[in-house]
KETI-888008 format. One record per residue: residue in one letter; x negated, y, z negated of N, C-alpha, C in turn. Coordinates in steps of 0.001 Angstrom, whole numbers, plus 500000, padded with zeros to 6 digits. Example, Ala and Ser with C-alpha at 12.3 -4.5 7.8 and 13.67 -1.06 7.14 Angstrom:
// KETI-888008
- type  n_px  n_py  n_pz  ca_px  ca_py  ca_pz  c_px  c_py  c_pz
- A  486810  494310  492200  487700  495500  492200  486800  496700  492200
- S  487150  497750  492920  486330  498940  492860  487100  500030  492130
This chain:
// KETI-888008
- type  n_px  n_py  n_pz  ca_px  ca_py  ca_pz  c_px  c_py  c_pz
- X  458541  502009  549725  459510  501823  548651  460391  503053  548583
- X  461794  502927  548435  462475  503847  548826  462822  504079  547128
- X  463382  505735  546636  463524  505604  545339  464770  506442  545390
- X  465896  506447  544472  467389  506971  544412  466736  508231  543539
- X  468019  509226  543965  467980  510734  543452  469026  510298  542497
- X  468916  511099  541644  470388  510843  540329  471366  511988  540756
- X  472484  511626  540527  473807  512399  540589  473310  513755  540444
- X  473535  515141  541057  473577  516892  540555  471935  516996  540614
- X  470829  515928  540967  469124  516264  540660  469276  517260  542570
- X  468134  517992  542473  467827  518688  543284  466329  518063  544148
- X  466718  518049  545616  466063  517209  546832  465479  518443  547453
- X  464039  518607  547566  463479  519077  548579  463142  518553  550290
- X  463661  519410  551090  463583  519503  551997  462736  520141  553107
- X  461334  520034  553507  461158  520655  554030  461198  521976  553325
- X  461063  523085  553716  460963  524364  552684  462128  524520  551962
- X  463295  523926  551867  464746  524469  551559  464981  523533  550053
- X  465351  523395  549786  466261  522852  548763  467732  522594  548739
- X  467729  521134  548408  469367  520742  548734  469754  520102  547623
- X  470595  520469  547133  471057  520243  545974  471905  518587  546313
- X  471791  517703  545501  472767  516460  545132  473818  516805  544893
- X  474852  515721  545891  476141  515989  544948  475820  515720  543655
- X  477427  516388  542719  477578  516082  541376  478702  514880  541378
- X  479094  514427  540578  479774  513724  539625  481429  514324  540616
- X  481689  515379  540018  482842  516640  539777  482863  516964  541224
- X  481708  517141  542515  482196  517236  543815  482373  516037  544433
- X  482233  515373  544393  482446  514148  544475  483916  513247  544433
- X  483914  513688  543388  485582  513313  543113  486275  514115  543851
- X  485918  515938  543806  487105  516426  544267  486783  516152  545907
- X  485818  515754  546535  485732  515644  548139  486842  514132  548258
- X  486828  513727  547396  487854  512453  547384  489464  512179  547888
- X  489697  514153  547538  491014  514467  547197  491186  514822  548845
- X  492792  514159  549223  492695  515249  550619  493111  516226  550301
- X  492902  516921  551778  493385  518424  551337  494534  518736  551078
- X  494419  519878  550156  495924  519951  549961  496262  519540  548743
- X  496083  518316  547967  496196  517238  546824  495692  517719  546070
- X  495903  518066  544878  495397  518374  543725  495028  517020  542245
- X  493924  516763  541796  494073  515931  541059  494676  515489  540121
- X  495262  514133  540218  496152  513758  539346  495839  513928  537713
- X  497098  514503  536835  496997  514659  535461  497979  514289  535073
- X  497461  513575  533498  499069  512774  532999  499754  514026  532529
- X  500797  513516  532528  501988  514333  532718  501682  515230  531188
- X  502635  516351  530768  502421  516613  529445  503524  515686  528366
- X  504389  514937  528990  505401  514353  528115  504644  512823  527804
- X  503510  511914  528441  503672  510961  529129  503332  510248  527270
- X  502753  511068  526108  502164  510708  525344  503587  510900  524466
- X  504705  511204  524654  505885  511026  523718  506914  510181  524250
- X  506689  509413  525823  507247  508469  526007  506693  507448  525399
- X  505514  507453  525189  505116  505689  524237  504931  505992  522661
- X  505074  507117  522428  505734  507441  520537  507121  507312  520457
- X  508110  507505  521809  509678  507091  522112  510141  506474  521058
- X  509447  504982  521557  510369  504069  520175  510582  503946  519068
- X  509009  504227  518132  508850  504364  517104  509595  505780  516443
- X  509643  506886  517162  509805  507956  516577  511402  507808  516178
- X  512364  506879  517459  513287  506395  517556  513956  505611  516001
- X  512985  504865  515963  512859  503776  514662  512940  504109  513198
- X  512384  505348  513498  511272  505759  512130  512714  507108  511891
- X  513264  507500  513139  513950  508709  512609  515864  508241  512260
- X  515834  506713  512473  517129  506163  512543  516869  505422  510666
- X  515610  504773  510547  515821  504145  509495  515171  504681  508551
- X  514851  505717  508766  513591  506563  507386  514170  508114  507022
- X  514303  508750  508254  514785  510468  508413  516027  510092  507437
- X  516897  509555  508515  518394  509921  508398  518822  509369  506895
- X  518118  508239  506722  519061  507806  505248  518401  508659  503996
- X  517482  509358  504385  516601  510206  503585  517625  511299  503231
- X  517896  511839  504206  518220  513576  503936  520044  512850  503549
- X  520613  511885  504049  521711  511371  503636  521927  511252  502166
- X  520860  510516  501399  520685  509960  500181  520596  511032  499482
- X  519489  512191  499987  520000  513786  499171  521193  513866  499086
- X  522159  513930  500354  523620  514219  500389  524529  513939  499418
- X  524220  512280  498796  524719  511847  497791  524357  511930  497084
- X  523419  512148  496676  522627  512836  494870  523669  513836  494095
- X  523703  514718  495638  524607  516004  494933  525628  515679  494733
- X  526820  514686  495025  527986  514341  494362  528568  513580  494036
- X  529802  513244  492986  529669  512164  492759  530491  510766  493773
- X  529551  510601  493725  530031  509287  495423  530249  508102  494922
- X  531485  507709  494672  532141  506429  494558  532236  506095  495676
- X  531848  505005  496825  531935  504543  497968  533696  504110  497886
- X  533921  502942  496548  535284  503225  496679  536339  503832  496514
- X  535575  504936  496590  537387  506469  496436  537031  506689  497844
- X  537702  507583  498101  538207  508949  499366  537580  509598  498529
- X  537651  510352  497783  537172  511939  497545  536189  511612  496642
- X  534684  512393  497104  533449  512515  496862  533434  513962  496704
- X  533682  514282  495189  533289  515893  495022  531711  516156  494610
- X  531807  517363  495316  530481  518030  495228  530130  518254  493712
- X  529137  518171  492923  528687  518325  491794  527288  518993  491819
- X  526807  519263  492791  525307  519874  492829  524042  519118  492031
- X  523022  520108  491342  522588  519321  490534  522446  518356  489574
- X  524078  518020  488751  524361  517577  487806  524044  515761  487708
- X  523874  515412  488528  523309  513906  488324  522110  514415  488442
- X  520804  514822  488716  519796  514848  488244  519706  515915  486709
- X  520441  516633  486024  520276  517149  484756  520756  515948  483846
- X  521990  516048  484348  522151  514459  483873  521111  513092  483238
- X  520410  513253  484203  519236  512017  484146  518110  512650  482224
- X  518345  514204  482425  517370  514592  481451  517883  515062  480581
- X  519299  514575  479745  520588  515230  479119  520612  513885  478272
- X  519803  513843  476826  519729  512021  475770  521352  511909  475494
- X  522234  513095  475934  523536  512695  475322  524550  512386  476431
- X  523690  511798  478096  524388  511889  478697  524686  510213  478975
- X  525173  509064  479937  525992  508027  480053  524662  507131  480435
- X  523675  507458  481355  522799  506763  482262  521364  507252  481760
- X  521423  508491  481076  519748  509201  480758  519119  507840  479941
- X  519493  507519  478809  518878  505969  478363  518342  505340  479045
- X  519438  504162  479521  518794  502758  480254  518077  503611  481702
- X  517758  505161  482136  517327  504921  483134  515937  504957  482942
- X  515867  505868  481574  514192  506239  481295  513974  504938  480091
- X  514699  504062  480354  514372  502900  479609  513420  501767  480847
- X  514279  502011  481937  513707  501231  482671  512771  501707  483678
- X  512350  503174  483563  511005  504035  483689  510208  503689  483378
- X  510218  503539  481717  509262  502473  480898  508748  501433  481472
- X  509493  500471  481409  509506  499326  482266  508959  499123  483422
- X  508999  500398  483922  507971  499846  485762  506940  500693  485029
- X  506658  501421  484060  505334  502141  484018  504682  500988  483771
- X  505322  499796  482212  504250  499033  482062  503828  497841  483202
- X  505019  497686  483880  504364  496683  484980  503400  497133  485754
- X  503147  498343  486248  502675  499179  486986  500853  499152  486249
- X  501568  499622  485265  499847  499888  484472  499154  498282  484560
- X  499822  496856  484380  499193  496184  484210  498925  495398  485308
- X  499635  495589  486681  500180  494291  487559  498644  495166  488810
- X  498264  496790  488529  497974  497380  489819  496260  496795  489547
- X  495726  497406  488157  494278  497236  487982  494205  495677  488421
- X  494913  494630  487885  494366  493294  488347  494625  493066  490199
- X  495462  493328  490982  495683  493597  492534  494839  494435  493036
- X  494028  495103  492313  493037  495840  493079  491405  495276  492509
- X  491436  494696  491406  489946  494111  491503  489855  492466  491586
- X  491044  491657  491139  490804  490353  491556  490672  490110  492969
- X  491367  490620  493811  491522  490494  495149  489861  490603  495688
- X  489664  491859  495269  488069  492057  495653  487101  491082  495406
- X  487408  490498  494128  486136  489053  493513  486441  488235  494782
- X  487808  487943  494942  488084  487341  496056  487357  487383  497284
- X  487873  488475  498053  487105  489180  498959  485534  489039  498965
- X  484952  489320  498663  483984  488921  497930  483350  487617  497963
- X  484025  486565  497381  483710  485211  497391  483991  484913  498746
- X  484916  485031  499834  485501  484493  500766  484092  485173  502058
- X  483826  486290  501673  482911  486734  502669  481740  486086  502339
- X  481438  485412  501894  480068  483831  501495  480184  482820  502794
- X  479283  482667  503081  479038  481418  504089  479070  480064  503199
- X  480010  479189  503766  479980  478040  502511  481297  477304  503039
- X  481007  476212  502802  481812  474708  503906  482989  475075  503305
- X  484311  475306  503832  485643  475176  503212  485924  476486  503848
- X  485047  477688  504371  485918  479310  503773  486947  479579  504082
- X  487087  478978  505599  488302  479176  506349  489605  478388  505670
- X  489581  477431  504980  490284  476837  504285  490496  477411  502858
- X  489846  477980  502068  489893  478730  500892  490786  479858  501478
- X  490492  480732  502474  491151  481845  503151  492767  481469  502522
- X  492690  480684  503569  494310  480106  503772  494812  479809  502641
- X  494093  479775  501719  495482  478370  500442  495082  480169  499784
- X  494287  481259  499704  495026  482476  499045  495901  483052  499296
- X  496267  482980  500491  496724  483992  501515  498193  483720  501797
- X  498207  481806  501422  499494  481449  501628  500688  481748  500915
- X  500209  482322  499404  501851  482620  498621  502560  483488  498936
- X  501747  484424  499737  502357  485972  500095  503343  485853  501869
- X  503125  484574  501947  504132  484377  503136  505681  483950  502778
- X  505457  483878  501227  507007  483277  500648  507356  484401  500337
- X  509038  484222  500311  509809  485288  500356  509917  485516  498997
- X  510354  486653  497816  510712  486777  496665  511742  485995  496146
- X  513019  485430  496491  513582  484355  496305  513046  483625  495760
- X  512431  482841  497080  511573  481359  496815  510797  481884  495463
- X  509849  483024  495474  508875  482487  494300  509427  482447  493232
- X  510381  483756  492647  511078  483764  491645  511735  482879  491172
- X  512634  482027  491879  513202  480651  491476  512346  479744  491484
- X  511501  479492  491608  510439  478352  491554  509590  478627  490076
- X  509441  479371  490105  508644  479974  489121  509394  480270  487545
- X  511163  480403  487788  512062  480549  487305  511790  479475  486179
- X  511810  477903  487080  512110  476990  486905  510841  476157  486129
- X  509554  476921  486361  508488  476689  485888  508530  476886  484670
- X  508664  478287  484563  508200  478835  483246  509789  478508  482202
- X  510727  477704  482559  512009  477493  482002  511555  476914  480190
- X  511813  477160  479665  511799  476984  478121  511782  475984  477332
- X  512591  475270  477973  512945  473688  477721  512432  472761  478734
- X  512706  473045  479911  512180  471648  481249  511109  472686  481671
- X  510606  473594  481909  509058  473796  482786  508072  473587  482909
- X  507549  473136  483631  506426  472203  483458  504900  473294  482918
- X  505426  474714  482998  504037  475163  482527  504216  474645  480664
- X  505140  475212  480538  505376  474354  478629  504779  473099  478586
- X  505124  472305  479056  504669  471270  479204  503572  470716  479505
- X  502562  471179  480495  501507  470741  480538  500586  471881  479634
- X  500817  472919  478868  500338  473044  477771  500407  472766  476391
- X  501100  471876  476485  501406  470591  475455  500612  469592  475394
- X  500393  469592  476975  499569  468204  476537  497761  468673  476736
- X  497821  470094  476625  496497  470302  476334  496019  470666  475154
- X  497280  470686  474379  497512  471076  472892  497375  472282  472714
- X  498116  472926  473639  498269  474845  473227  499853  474597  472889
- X  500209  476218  472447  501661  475851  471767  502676  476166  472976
- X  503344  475458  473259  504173  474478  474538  506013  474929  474140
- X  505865  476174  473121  507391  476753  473104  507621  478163  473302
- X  506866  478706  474093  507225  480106  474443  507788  480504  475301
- X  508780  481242  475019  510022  481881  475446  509322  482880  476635
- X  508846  482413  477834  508447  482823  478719  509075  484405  480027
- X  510188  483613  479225  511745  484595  480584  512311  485264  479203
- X  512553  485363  478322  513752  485864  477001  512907  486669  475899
- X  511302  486382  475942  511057  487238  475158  509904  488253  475407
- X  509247  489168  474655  507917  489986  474816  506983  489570  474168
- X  505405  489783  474075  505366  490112  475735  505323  489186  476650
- X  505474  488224  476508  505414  487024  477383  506457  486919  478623
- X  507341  487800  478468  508122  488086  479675  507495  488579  480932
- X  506440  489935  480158  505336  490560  480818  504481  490132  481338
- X  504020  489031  480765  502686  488267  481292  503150  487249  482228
- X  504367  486822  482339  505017  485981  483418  505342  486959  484653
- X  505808  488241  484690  505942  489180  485268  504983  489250  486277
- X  503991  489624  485197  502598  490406  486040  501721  489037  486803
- X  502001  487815  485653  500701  486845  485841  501418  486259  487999
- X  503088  486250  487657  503826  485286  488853  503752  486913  490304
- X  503384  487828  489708  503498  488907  490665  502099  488640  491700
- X  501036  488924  490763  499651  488906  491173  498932  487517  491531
- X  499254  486253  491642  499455  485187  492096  500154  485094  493676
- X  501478  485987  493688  501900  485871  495054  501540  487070  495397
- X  501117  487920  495802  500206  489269  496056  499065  489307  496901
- X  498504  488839  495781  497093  488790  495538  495817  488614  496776
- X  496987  487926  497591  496309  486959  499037  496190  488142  499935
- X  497502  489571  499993  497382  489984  501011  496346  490944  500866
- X  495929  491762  499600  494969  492851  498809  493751  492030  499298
- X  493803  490411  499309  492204  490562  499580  491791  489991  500830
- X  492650  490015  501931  492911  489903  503217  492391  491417  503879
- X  492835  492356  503362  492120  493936  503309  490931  494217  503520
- X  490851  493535  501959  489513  494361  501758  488106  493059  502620
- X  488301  491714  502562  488094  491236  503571  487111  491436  504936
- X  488617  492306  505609  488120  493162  506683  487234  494248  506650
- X  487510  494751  505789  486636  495819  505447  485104  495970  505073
- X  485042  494623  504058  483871  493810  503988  483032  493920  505451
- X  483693  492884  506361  483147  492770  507368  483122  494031  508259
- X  483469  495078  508171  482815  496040  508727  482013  497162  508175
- X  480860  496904  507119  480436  497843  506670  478886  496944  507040
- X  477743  497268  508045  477250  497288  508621  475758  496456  507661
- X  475566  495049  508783  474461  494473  507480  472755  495341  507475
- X  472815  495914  508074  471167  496133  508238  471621  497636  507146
- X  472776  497969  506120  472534  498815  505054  472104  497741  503379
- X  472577  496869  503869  472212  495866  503165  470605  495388  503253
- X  470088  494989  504047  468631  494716  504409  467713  496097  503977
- X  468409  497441  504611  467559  498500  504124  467619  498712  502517
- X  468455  498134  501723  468670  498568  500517  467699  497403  499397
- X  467966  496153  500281  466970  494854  499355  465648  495617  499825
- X  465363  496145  500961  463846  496606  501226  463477  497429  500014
- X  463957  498236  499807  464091  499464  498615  463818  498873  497026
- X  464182  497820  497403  464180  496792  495950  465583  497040  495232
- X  466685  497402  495924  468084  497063  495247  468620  496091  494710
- X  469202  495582  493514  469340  494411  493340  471009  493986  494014
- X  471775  493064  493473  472774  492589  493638  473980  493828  493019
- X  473688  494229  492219  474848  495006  491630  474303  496369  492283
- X  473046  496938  492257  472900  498412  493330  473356  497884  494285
- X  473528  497207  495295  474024  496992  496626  475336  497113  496529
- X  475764  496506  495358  477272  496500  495692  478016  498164  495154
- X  477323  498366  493922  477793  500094  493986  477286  501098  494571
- X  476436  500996  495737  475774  502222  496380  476391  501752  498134
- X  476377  500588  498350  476485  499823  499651  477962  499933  499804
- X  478145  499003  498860  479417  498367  499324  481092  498952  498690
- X  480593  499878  497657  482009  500745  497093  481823  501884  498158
- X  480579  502727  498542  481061  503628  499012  481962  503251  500723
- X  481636  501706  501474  482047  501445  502476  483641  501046  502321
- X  483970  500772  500961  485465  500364  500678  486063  501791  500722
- X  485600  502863  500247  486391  504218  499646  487632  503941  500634
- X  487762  504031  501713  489006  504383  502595  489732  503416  502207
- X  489414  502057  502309  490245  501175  501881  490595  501056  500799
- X  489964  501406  499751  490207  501342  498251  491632  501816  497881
- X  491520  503430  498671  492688  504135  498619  494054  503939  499253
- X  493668  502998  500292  494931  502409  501386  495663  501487  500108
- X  494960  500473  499280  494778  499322  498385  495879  500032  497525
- X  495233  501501  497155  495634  501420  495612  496792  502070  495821
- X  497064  503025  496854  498195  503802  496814  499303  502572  497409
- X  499045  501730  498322  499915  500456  498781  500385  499911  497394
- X  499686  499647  496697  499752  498210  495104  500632  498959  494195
- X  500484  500466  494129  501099  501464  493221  502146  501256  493383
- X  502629  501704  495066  504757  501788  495768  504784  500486  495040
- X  503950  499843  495345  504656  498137  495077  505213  497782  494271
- X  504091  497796  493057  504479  498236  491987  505813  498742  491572
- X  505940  500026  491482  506695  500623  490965  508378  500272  491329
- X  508083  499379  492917  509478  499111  493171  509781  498032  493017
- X  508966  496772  492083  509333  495976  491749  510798  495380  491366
- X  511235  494578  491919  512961  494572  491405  513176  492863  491788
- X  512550  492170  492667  512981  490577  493076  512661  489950  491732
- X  511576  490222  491234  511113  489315  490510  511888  489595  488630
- X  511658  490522  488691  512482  490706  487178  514262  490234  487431
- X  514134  490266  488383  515898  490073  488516  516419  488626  488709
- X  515304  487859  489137  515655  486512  489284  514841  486097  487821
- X  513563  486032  487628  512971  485272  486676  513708  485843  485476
- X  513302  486830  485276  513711  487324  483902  515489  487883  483443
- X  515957  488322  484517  517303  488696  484687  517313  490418  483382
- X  516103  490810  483482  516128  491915  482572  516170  491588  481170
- X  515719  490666  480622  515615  489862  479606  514360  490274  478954
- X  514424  490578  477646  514792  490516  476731  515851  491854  476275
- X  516928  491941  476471  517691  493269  476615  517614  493861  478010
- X  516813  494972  477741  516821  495939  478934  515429  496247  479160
- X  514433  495217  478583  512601  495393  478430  512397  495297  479773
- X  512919  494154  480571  512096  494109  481760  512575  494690  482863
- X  513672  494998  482538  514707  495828  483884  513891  497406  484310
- X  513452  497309  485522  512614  498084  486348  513851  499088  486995
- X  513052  500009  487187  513475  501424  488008  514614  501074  489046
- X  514165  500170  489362  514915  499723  491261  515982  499001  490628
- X  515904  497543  489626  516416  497264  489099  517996  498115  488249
- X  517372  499141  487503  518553  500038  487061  519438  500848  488142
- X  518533  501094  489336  519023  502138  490424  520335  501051  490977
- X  519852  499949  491086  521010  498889  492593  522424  498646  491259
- X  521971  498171  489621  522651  498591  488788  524029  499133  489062
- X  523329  501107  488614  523892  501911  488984  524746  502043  489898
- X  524316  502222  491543  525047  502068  492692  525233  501286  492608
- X  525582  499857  492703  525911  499030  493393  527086  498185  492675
- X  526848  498126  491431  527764  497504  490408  528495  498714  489928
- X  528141  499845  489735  528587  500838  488512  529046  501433  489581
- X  529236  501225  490746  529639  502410  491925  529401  503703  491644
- X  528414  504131  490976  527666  505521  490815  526932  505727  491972
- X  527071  505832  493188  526184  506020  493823  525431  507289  493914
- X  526089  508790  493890  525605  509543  493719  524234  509690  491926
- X  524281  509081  491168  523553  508746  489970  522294  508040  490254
- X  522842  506936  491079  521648  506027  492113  520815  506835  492538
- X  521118  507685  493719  520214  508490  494603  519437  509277  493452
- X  519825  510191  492476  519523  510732  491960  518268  510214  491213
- X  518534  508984  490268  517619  508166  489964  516123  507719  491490
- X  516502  507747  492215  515908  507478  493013  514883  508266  493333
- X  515112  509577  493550  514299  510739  493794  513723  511362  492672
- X  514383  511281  491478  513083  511207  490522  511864  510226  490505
- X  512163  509019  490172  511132  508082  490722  510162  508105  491703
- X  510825  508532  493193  510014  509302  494109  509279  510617  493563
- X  509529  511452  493192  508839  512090  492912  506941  512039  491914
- X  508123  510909  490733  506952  510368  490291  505670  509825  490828
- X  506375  509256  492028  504999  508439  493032  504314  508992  493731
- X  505037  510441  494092  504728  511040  495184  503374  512225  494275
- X  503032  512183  493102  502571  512898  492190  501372  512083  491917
- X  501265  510704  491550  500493  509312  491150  499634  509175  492743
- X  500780  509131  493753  499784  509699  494743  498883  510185  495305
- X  499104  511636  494845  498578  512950  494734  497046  513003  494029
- X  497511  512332  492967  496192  511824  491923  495182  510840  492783
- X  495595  509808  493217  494981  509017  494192  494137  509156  494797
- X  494455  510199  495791  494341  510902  496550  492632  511745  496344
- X  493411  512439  495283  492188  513263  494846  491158  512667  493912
- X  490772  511219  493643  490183  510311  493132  489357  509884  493775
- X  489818  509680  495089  489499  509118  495907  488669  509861  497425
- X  488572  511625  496744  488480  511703  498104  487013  511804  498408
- X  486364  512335  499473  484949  512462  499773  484441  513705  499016
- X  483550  513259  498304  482685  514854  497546  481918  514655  498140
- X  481920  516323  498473  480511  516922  499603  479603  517226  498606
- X  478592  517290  499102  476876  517382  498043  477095  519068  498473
- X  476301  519503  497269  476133  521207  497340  474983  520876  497724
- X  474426  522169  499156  473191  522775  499601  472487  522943  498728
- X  471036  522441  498757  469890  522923  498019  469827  524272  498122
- X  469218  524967  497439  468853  526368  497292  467429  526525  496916
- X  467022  527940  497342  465310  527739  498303  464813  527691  496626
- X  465516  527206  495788  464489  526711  494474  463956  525406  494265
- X  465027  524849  495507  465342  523228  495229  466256  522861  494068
- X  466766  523258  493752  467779  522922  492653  469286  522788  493392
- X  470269  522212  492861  471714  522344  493652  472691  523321  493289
């Protein structure tokens, strides 16, 4: 019976010792002479970042440091002359006696409360979801789909549909709470808070599918035999899910919440079609006042300005996120045993 030496093991010979090739001579006896082994190039890893960096620095960089450009002055697209003003549209913004400081921190308001109410339900209904959908049980693949499907419609579509739903006089949600004998005349689009609850309820309805498409995945990769070791232990249903299964979401949690937050905050399809900023200036959102501004008011330099405060705001809510969310390290025992 003949038996193999392993790669680099050492063969006696007769009195001598002969070493095995390795791995590493091997290859290089491969090379002819002369040839040195091939190495990717040092560029070869920024030819396939090329496009994107391409992408990312045409539609993200440039209108970025541009949009500063116009902050600082005041930019009527339709004049010729765009004078420099420096800071003054952002003091502006924090000046109660100035033209725009109002309706802009009016409609600050306005995405705070959508924000506060539209994010907590997008980050834990989705999960019940999630949740339910990761169950073995006849239909799932079909349940999947009919959640998942509103978030393939465009903001248009839902807003006008929904427009038309919640309409005052002909919508059929009035209406079929009429005939369940709830009261079947509320001013759904025109008044508070019910503007809000159409807001948040028609937001998180079309949403909702992609948050728990996420977490979903995530589900399915947090490993079952921590589950089996934890029922061994005698964990019940709710220890599994806060010792098991929150700490396997953390990464995603934070992808979830800081994603639902931007979302949030830049809300603008839906108040603008359903509600049209109705009741006054209650539902008119940040983004909403900004396109306003620029776009109707040809303030564009006021726009930007508005803009990067807002950013800032997020970029802060972030920040918080962030640090909510991040990994706490356990302190070393100490030779008392104490931490």
């Amino acid at each position: 019976m003949s038996s193999q030496t392993p790669v680099g093991s050492e063969t006696r010979v007769g009195a001598s010792v002969v070493e095995a090739p390795t791995a590493a001579s091997v290859a290089r006896s491969s090379h002819r002479p002369g040839q040195s082994p091939t190495r990717p190039k040092r560029f070869t890893p920024w030819l396939f970042l090329l496009p994107y960096l391409l992408l990312f620095t045409v539609f993200v960089i440039v209108p970025s440091v541009f949009g500063i450009w116009i902050s600082l002055h005041e930019w009527d697209y339709t004049l010729p002359n765009k004078p420099f003003v420096g800071a003054e549209n952002y003091t502006d913004l924090f000046d109660p006696g100035s033209v725009n400081a109002g309706s802009f921190w009016t409609s600050m308001r306005a995405t705070g409360i959508f924000t506060l109410f539209s994010v907590p339900l997008l980050l834990v209904l989705p999960l019940l979801v999630a949740l339910l959908m990761n169950r073995r049980f006849p239909g799932r693949n079909f349940f999947r789909a009919v959640y998942f499907a509103p978030y393939v419609l465009g903001v248009a579509v839902v807003g006008l549909m929904w427009r038309y739903l919640l309409d005052n006089n002909i919508g059929l949600v009035n209406f079929y709470l009429g005939v369940f004998g709830l009261p079947d005349e509320t001013a759904w689009t025109t008044s508070l808070p019910a503007a809000w609850v159409a807001l948040v309820g028609v937001t998180v309805w079309w949403t909702l599918g992609f948050n728990s498409v996420i977490y979903l995945a995530a589900l399915q990769d947090i490993p079952a035999e921590l589950y089996e070791a934890a029922a061994v232990d005698g964990a019940n249903s709710w220890q599994q899910f806060r010792h098991v299964t929150l700490p396997g979401l953390r990464p995603i949690l934070t992808f979830v919440t800081i994603n639902t937050l931007i979302a949030s905050a830049n809300m603008f399809g839906q108040s603008y079609i359903i509600t049209q900023g109705a009741p006054g200036r209650e539902t008119r959102t940040a983004i909403y006042q900004i396109a306003e501004t620029g776009l109707r008011n040809f303030q564009m330099g006021d726009a930007a300005a508005m803009s990067y405060v807002l950013t800032l705001f997020l970029m802060m809510i972030s920040v918080i996120v962030f640090w909510l969310f991040r990994e706490k390290k356990e302190k070393p025992l100490t030779s008392g045993g104490t931490k």
